[in-house]
N, C-alpha and C positions, 0 to 999 in steps of 0.2 A: 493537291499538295501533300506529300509525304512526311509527317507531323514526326514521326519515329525520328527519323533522321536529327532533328530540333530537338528531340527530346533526350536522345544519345550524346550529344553536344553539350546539353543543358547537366545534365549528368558526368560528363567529363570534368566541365566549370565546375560544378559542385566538387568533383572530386580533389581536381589541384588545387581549389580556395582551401580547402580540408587540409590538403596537405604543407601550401603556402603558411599556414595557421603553428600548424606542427612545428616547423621550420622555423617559425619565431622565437618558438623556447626553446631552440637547440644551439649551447653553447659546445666548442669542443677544445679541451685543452691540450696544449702541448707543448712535453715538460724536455728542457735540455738542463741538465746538471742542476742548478740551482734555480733557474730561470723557467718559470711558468708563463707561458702564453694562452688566452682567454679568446676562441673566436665566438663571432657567430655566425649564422649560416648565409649573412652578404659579406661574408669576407671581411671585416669589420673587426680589427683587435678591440675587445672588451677593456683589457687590462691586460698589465705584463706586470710581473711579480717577481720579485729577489728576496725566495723562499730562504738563502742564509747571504751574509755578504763576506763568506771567509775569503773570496777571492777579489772583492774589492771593500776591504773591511775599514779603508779611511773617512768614506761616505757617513756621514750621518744623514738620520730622518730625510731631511729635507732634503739632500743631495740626493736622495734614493729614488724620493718620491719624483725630482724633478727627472732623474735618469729613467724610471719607469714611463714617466710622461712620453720623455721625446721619442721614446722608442716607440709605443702608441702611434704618436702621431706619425711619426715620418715613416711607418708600417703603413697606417693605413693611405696615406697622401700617397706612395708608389702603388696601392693597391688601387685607390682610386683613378692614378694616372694611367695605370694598364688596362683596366674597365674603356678607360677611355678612349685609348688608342685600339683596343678589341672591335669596340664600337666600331669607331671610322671604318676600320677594316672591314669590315661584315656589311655594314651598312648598303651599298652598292649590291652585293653579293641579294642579301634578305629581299633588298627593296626588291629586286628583276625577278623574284623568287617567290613572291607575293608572301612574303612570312614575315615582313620588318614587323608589325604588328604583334604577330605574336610572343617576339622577344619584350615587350614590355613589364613583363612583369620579373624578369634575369635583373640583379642589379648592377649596375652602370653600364649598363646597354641597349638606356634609350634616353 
């Protein structure tokens, strides 16, 4: 039995768990005109933020925090519906390909 091989493998694991890890603390923002958006690296808006409100300045507090909300979620609800539909699609493709497996650790695409 060729142990190296296992051991190459075992090393690889190691190296994309390293880097999986990495990727946990990686937020990235992106800013249009007033409007800051917070990812992180599953695609997942952190927060959205209305750095001034000169262009919707009737809103108060609560109306801002609610408008940062929905935007949040119904970012990530299309994000997650397209993970999903990703999925389906590949799914046939991966399985015949003997790779569905390895896609488990991409999020929403198992």
């Amino acid at each position: 039995m060729d142990f190296s091989k296992a051991w190459e493998l075992m090393k690889l694991q190691q190296e994309a768990m390293k880097i999986k890890k990495e990727l946990e603390n990686t937020y990235i923002e992106s800013e249009v005109g007033w409007l800051v958006i917070t990812v992180n690296w599953e695609m997942k808006i952190e927060k959205a933020d209305f750095e001034t409100l000169d262009l919707i300045p009737w809103l108060n507090d609560e109306q801002k925090k609610a408008l940062e909300k929905a935007i949040v979620d119904a970012v990530n609800k299309w994000v997650k519906k397209s993970q999903e539909v990703a999925a389906d699609k590949m799914q046939w493709v991966m399985s015949k390909m003997g790779m569905w497996d390895m896609l488990g650790w991409l999020p929403g695409l198992k």
